[in-house]
C-alpha positions in Angstrom: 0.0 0.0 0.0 1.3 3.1 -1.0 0.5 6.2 1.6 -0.2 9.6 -0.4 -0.4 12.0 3.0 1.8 12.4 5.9 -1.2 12.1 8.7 -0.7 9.7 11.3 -3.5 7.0 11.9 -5.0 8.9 14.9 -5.0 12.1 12.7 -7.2 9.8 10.0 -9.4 8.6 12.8 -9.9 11.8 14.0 -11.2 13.0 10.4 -12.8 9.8 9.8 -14.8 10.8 12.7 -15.6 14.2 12.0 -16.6 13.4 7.7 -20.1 13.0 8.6 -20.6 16.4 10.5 -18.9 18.0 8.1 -20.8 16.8 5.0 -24.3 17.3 6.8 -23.1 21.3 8.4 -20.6 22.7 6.5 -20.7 21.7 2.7 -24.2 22.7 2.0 -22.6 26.2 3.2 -20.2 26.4 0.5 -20.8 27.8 -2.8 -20.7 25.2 -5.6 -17.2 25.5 -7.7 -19.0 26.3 -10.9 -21.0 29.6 -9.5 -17.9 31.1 -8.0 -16.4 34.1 -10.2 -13.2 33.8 -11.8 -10.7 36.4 -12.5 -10.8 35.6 -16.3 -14.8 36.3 -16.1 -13.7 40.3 -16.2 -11.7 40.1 -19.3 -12.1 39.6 -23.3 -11.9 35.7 -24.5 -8.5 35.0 -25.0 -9.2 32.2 -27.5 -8.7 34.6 -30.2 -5.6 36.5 -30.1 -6.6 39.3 -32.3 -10.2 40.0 -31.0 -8.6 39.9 -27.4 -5.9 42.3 -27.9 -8.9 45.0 -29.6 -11.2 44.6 -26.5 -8.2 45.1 -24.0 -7.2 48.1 -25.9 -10.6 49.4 -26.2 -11.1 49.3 -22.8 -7.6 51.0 -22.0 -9.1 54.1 -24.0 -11.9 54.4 -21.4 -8.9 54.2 -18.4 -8.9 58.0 -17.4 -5.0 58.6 -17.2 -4.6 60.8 -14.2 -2.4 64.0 -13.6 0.3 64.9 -16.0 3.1 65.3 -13.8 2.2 62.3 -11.4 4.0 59.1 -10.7 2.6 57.1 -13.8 4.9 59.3 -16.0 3.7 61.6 -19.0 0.5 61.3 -20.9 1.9 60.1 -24.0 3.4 57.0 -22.0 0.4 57.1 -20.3 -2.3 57.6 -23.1 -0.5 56.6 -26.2 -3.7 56.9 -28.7 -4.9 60.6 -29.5 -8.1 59.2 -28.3 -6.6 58.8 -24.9 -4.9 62.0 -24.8 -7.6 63.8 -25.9 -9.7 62.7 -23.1 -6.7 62.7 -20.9 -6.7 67.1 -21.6 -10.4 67.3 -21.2 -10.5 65.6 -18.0 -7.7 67.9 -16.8 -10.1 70.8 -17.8 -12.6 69.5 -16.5 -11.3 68.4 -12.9 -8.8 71.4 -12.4 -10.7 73.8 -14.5 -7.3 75.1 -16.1 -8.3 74.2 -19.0 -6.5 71.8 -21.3 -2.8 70.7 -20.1 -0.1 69.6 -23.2 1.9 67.1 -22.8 
């Protein structure tokens, strides 16, 4: 017999003992595997490469980019499409009320 687990033979007693009162109390309290999320359930399929890449990028143009001096670097490394930037200057106008800021 080949032994897969370290436990001793107490140890299996002892959850030998316990199985029952954990199958009647606990399990029906856990959420069954297939309704739990999944961190791939908030992105694009990935099965198609090209179709994947669009989505992501899509989505990056709705990502408001933030201040123009900050951390994160300058809007053009920020917001590399003119789409981005664009927005990125009319949120500064917006939110400071400087009006737009170059980059």
């Amino acid at each position: 017999m080949q032994v897969t687990h370290s436990a001793t033979q107490e140890q299996l007693e002892v959850i030998q003992t316990l199985q029952p009162m954990f199958e009647e109390h606990i399990l029906p309290l856990l959420t069954p595997i297939d309704e739990l999320w999944q961190p791939t359930d908030f992105l694009p399929d990935s099965r198609d490469q090209d179709q994947f890449y669009q989505e992501v990028r899509w989505e990056m143009e709705e990502v408001p980019c933030g201040g123009s001096n900050g951390a994160l670097g300058s809007v053009s490394q920020r917001c590399p499409t003119s789409k981005g930037a664009a927005r990125h200057a009319a949120a500064q106008s917006t939110c400071t009320g400087r009006g737009p800021v170059g980059p």
